[in-house]
C-alpha positions as CSV (number, residue, x, y, z in Angstrom):
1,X,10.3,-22.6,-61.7
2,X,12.7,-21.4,-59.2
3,X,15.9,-20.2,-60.4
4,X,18.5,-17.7,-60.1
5,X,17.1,-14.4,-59.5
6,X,17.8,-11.9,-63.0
7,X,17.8,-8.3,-62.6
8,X,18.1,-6.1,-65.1
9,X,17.6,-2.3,-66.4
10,X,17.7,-0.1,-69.3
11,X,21.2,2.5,-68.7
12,X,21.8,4.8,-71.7
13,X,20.4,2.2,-73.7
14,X,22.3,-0.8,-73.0
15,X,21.2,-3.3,-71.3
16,X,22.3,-4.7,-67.9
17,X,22.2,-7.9,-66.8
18,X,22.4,-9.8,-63.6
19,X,23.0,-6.6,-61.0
20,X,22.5,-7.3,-57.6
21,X,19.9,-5.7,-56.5
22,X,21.3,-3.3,-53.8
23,X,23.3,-2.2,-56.9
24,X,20.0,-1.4,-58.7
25,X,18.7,0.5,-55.7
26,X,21.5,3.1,-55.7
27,X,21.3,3.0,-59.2
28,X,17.8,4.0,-59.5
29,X,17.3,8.1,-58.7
30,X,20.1,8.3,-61.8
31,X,18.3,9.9,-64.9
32,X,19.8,7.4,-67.4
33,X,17.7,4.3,-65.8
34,X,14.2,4.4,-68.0
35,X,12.9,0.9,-66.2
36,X,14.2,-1.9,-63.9
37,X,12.6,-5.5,-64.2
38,X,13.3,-8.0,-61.4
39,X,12.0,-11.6,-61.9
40,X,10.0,-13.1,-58.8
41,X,12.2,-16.3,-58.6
42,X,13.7,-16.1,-55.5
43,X,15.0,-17.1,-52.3
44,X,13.5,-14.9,-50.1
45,X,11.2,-11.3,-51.2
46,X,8.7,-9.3,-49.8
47,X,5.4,-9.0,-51.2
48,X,3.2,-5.9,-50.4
49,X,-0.3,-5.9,-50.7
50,X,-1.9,-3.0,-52.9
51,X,-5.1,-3.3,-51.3
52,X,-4.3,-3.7,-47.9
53,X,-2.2,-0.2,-48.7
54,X,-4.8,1.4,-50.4
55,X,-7.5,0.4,-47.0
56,X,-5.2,2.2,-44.6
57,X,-5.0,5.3,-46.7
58,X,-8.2,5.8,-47.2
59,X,-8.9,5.1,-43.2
60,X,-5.9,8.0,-42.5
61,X,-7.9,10.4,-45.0
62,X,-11.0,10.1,-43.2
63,X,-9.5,11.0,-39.9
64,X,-7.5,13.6,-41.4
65,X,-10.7,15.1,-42.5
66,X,-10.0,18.4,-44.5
67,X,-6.4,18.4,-43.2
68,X,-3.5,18.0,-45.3
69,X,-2.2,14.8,-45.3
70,X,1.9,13.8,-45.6
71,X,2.4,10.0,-45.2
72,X,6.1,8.9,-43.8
73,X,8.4,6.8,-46.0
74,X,11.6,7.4,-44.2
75,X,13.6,3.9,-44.3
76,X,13.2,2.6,-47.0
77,X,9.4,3.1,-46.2
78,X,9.5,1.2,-43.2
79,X,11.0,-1.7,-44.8
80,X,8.2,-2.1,-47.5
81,X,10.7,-0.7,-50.3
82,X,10.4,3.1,-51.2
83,X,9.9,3.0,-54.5
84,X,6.8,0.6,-54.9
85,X,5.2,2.4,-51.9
86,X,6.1,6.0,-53.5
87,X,3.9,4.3,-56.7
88,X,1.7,3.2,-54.9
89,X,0.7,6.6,-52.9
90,X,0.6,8.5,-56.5
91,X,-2.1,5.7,-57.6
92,X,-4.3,6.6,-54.5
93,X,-4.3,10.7,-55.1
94,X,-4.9,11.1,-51.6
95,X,-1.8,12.3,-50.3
96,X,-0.1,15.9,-50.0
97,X,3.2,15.3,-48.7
98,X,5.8,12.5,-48.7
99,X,8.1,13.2,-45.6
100,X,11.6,11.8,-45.8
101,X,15.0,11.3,-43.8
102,X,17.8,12.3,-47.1
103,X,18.0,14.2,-50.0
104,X,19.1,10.6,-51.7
105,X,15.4,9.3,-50.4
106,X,13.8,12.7,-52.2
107,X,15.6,12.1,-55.1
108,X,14.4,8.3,-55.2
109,X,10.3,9.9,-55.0
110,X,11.1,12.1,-57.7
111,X,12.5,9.7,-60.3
112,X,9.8,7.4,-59.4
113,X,7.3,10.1,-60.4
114,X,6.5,11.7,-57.4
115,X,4.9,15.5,-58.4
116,X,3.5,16.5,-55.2
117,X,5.8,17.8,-51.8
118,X,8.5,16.4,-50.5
119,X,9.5,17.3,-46.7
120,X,12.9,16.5,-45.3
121,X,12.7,15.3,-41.6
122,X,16.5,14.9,-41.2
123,X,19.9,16.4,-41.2
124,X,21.2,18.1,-44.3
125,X,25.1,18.6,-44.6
126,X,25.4,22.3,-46.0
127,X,26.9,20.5,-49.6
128,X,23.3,19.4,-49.9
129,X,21.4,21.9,-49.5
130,X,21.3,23.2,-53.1
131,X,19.6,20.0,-53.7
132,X,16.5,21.2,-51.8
133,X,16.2,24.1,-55.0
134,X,17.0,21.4,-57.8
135,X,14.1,18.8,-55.8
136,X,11.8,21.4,-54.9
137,X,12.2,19.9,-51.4
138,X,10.8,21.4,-48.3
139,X,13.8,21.2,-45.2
140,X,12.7,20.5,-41.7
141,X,15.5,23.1,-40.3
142,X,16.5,23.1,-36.1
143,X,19.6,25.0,-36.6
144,X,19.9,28.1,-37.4
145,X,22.9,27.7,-39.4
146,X,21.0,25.6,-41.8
147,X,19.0,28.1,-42.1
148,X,21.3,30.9,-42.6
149,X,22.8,29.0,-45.7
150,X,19.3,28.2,-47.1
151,X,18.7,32.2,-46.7
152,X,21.5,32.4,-48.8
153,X,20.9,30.3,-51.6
154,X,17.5,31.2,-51.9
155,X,18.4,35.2,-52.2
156,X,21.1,34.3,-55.0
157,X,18.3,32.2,-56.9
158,X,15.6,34.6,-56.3
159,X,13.5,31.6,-55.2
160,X,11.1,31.2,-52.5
161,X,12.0,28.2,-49.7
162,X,9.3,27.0,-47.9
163,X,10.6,25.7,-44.5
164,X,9.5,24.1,-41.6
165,X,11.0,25.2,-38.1
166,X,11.0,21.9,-35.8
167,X,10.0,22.9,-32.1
168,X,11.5,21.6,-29.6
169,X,9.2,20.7,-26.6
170,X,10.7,17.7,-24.8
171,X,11.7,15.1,-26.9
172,X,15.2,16.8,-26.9
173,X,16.4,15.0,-30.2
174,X,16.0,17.6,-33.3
175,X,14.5,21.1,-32.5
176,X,14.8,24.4,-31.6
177,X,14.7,25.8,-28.1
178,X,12.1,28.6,-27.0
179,X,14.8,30.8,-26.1
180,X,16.5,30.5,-29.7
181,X,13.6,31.7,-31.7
182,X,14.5,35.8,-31.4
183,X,18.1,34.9,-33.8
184,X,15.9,32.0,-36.0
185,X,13.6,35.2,-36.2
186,X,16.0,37.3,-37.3
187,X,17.4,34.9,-40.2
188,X,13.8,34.8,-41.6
189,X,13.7,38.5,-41.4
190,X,17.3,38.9,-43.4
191,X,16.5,36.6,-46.0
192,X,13.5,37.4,-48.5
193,X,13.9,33.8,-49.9
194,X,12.4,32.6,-46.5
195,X,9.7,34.6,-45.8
196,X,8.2,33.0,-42.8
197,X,8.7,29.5,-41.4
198,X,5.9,27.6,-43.6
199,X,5.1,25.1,-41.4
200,X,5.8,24.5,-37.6
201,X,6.5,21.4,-35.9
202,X,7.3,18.9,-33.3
203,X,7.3,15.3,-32.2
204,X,5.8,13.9,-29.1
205,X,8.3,11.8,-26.8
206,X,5.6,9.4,-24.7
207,X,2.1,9.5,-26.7
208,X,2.3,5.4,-27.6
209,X,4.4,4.1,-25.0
210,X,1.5,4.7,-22.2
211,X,-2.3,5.4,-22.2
212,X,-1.2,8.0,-19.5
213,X,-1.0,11.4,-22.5
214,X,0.0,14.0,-19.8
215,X,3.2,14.8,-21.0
216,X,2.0,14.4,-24.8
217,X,-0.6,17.5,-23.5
218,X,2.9,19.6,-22.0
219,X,4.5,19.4,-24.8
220,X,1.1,20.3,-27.1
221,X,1.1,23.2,-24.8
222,X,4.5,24.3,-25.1
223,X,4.4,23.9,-28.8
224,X,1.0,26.4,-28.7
225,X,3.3,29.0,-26.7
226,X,6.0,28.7,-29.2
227,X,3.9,29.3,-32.1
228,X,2.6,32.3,-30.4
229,X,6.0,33.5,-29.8
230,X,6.7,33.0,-33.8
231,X,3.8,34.6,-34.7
232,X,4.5,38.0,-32.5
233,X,8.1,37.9,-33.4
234,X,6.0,38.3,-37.4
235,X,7.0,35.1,-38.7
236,X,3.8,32.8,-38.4
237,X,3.7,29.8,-39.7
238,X,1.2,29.1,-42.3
239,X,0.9,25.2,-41.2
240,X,0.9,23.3,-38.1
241,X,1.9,19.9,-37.7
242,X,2.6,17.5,-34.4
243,X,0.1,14.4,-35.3
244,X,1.9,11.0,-35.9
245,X,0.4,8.0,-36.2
246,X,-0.5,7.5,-32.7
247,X,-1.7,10.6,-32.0
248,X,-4.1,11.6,-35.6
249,X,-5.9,8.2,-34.3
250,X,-6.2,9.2,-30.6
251,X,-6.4,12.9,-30.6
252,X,-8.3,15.6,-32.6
253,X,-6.4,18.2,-30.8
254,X,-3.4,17.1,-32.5
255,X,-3.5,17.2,-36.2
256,X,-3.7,21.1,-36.7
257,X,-3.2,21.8,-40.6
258,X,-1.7,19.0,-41.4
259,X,-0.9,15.3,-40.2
260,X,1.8,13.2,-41.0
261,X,1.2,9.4,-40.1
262,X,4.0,6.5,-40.6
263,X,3.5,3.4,-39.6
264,X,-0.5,3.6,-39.7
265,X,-0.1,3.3,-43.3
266,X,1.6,0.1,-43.8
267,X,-1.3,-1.4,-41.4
268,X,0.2,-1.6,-37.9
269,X,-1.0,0.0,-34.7
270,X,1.9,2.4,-33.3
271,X,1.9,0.0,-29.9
272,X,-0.5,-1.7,-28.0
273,X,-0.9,1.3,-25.4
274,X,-2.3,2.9,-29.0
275,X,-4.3,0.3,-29.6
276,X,-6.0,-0.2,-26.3
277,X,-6.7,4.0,-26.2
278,X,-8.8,3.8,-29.3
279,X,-10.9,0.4,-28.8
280,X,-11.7,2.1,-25.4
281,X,-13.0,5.1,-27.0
282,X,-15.2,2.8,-29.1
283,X,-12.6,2.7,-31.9
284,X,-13.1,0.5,-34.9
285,X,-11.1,-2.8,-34.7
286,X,-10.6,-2.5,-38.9
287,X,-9.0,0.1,-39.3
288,X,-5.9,-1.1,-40.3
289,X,-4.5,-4.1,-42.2
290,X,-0.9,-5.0,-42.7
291,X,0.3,-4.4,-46.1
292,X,4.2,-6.3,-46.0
293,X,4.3,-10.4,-46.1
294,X,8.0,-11.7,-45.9
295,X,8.8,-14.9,-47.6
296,X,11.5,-17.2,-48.4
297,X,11.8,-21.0,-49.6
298,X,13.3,-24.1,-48.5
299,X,16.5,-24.6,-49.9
300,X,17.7,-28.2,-47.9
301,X,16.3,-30.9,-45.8
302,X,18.0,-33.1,-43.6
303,X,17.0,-35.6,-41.3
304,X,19.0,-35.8,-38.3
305,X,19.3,-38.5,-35.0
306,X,18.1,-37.8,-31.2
307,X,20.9,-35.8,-29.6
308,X,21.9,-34.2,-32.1
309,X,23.4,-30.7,-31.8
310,X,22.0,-28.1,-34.2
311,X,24.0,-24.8,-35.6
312,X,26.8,-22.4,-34.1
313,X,27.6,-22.4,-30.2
314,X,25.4,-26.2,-30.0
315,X,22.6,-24.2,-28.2
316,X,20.1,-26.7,-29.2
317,X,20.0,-30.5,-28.9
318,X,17.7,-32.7,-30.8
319,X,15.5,-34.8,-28.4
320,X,14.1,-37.3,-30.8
321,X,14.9,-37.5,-34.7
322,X,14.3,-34.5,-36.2
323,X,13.5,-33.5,-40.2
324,X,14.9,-29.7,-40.4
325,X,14.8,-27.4,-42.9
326,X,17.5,-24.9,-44.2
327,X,15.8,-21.4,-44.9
328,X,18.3,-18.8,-47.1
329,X,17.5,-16.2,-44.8
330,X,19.6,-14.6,-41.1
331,X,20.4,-11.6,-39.5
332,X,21.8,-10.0,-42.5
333,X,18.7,-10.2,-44.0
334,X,17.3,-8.4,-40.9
335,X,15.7,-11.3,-39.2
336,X,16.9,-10.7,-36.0
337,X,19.6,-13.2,-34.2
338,X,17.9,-12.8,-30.9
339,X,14.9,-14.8,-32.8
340,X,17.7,-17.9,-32.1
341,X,15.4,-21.1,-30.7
342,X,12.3,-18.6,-29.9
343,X,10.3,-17.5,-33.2
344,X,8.1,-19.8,-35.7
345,X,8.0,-19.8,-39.2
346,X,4.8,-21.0,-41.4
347,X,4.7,-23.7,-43.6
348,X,1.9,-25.5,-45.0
349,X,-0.1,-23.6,-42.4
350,X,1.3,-24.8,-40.0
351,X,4.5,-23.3,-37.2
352,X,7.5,-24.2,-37.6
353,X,9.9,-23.3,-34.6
354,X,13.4,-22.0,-35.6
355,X,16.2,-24.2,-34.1
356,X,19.7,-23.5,-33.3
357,X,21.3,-19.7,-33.5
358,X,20.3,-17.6,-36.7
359,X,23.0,-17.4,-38.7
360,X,23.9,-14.6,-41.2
361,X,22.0,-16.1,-44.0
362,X,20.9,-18.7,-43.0
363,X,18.1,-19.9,-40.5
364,X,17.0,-23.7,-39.7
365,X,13.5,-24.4,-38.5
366,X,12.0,-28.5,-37.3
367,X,9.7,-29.6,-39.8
368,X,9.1,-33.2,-38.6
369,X,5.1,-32.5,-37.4
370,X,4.4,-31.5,-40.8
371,X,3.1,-33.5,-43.9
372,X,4.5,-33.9,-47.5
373,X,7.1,-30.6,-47.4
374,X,9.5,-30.7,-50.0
375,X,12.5,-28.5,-51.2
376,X,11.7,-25.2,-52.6
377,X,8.3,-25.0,-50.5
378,X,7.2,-21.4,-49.8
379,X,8.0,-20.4,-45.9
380,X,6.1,-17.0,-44.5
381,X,8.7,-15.2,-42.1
382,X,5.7,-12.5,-41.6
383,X,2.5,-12.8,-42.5
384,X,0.1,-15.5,-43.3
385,X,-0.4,-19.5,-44.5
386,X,-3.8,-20.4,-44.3
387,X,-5.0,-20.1,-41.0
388,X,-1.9,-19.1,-39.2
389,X,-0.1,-15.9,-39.1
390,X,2.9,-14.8,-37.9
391,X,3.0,-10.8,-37.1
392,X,5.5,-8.5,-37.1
393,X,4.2,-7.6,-33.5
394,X,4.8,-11.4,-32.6
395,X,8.5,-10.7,-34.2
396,X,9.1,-7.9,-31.9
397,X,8.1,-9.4,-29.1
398,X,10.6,-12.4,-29.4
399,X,12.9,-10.2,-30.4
400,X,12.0,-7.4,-27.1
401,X,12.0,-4.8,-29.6
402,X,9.0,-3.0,-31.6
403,X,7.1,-3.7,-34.7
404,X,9.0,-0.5,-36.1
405,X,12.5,-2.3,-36.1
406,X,11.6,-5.4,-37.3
407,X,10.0,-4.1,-40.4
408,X,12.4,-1.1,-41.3
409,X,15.2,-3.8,-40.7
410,X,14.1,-6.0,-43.8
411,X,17.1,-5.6,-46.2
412,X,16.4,-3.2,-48.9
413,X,18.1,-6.1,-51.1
414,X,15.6,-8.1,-51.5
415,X,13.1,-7.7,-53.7
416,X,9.4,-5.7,-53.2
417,X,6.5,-7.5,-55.5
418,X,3.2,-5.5,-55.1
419,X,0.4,-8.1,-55.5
């Protein structure tokens, strides 16, 4: 039966009824939550598939060999909900590291029962930082007065920080320059809580965009005579890590200690270039399998005459009379308003091409070619219906964008059912 949508918790013992649930999702690193139960009678969820996850992790831990292996589940876990996927990676036992963007995400893996570490990729405001002792977190640092604070508070707790130094070799985002490591040297050396740098780090600029990897091999090389530099200055690192997705499947050379895939693991091929690099070295065309199917369900339909104008700004015009449908679903839900009068939806197996603009919630796809659909039929945004499928590569191209966007922009609101 479809209904309204319940969500509900246990905090301090009472219970809580109806939140919405981007409510519950700030709510959950707090202690006082001991469960949260959402009811799959909805408008629109994602569904991710434990099997399809489980397939891709054990296809990263083969190439990873004996390495360590740290699996990326920055935003929201690229859209397939962070704490399902966390769940998900401590039923597998495969995995060494979680890597993350915030302190809030850390705090999320650990209340959902993550044990293992916990590396910060992003920026930490110096009022955080004592949240890296209280997590047992382990900060990517490119500045050295990050570093000097975490010196600091690591002296007054007599605790040890492990750290990783991020390198910076061309990207020219987050990093630290080779003529900055002689002061970063010199923090390490004043603060006993630091030790040496544990790991060492960078992050190639043009290794999926192109099956041309010379610059991916300039910055390899830079990050080699960087190391070197660390390791005469007396502060080697212990681990190495440069290998993202695209380049633990492409490139041995890469992966070092450790490895730290993202996208790989919820089934998709960094890019095509990626893609057409491996099955050219005789890759296997299974390695991966999508893990994320988005869904909604028809909530009106309306027949309407020849020339008939359809949604905001009258950008389409009927040409004969047309059945539509009214999906609960739009741009706020991240489906992209670009997608306006170029995507396809799935019903009944069939594609169903989105009409008119996308609308904040809203989107209104022509049904009239296909049989016997009635309200509250199950629509697949991405993913499958019996033959067909919809991809979230097929999304991004529409949309002139990359399979990363469209699946990290899937609002965190609605709800992740592992199946």
């Amino acid at each position: 039966m479809v209904g309204r949508p319940t969500f509900w918790g246990v905090l301090k013992k009472k219970k809580v009824d109806v939140l919405p649930p981007n409510l519950l999702l700030s709510l959950l690193p707090l202690s006082g939550i001991s469960f949260i139960m959402i009811d799959t009678g909805l408008h629109s969820w994602v569904e991710i598939s434990r099997q399809a996850f489980r397939n891709n992790i054990a296809s990263l831990s083969k190439l990873a060999g004996n390495r360590s292996l740290a699996v990326c589940v920055k935003a929201n876990a690229y859209g397939h909900g962070l704490p399902q996927i966390v769940k998900l990676l401590i039923e597998t036992n495969q995995v060494d590291y979680v890597t993350v963007q915030s302190v809030q995400e850390a705090e999320v893996c650990r209340n959902v029962g993550w044990k293992r570490s916990i590396m910060v990729l992003g920026p930490l405001l110096p009022n955080q930082l004592e949240a890296i002792l209280e997590l047992n977190l382990e900060p990517v640092v490119f500045d050295s007065q990050t570093l000097s604070i975490l010196g600091k508070l690591g002296d007054k707790a007599n605790t040890r920080i492990r750290t990783h130094l991020k390198l910076e070799t061309g990207t020219n985002r987050q990093g630290i320059g080779e003529d900055e490591l002689v002061p970063i040297a010199a923090i390490y050396e004043r603060h006993p809580s630091l030790g040496a740098p544990y790991g060492a780090s960078t992050h190639f600029a043009n290794i999926e965009d192109t099956t041309n990897h010379e610059y991916a091999d300039y910055q390899l090389r830079l990050f080699n005579r960087m190391v070197s530099k660390l390791t005469k200055l007396g502060i080697k690192p212990k681990i190495r890590h440069t290998a993202c997705s695209a380049a633990l499947i492409l490139f041995e050379k890469t992966r070092f200690e450790l490895v730290r895939p993202g996208i790989a693991a919820y089934g998709h091929w960094p890019s095509k270039e990626t893609y057409l690099s491996y099955r050219l070295g005789g890759g296997d065309d299974s390695l991966f399998t999508p893990v994320l199917s988005w869904k909604t369900r028809i909530t009106q339909l309306k027949k309407i005459p020849v020339d008939s104008f359809v949604g905001y700004g009258c950008t389409y015009r009927t040409t004969a009379a047309t059945r539509l449908a009214v999906l609960p679903v739009g741009y706020a839900d991240g489906y992209d308003r670009i997608l306006s009068n170029i995507a396809h939806v799935l019903i009944h197996g069939r594609r169903a091409p989105v009409r008119g603009r996308v609308c904040m919630n809203l989107i209104l796809v022509d049904v009239t070619h296909i049989k016997r659909v009635k309200l509250h039929d199950e629509v697949t945004l991405i993913g499958s219906s019996q033959s067909e499928t919809v991809t979230a590569e097929q999304l991004a191209g529409w949309a002139n964008t990359i399979n990363y966007e469209i699946l990290s922009r899937i609002s965190p609101t609605l709800s992740r059912i592992v199946k």
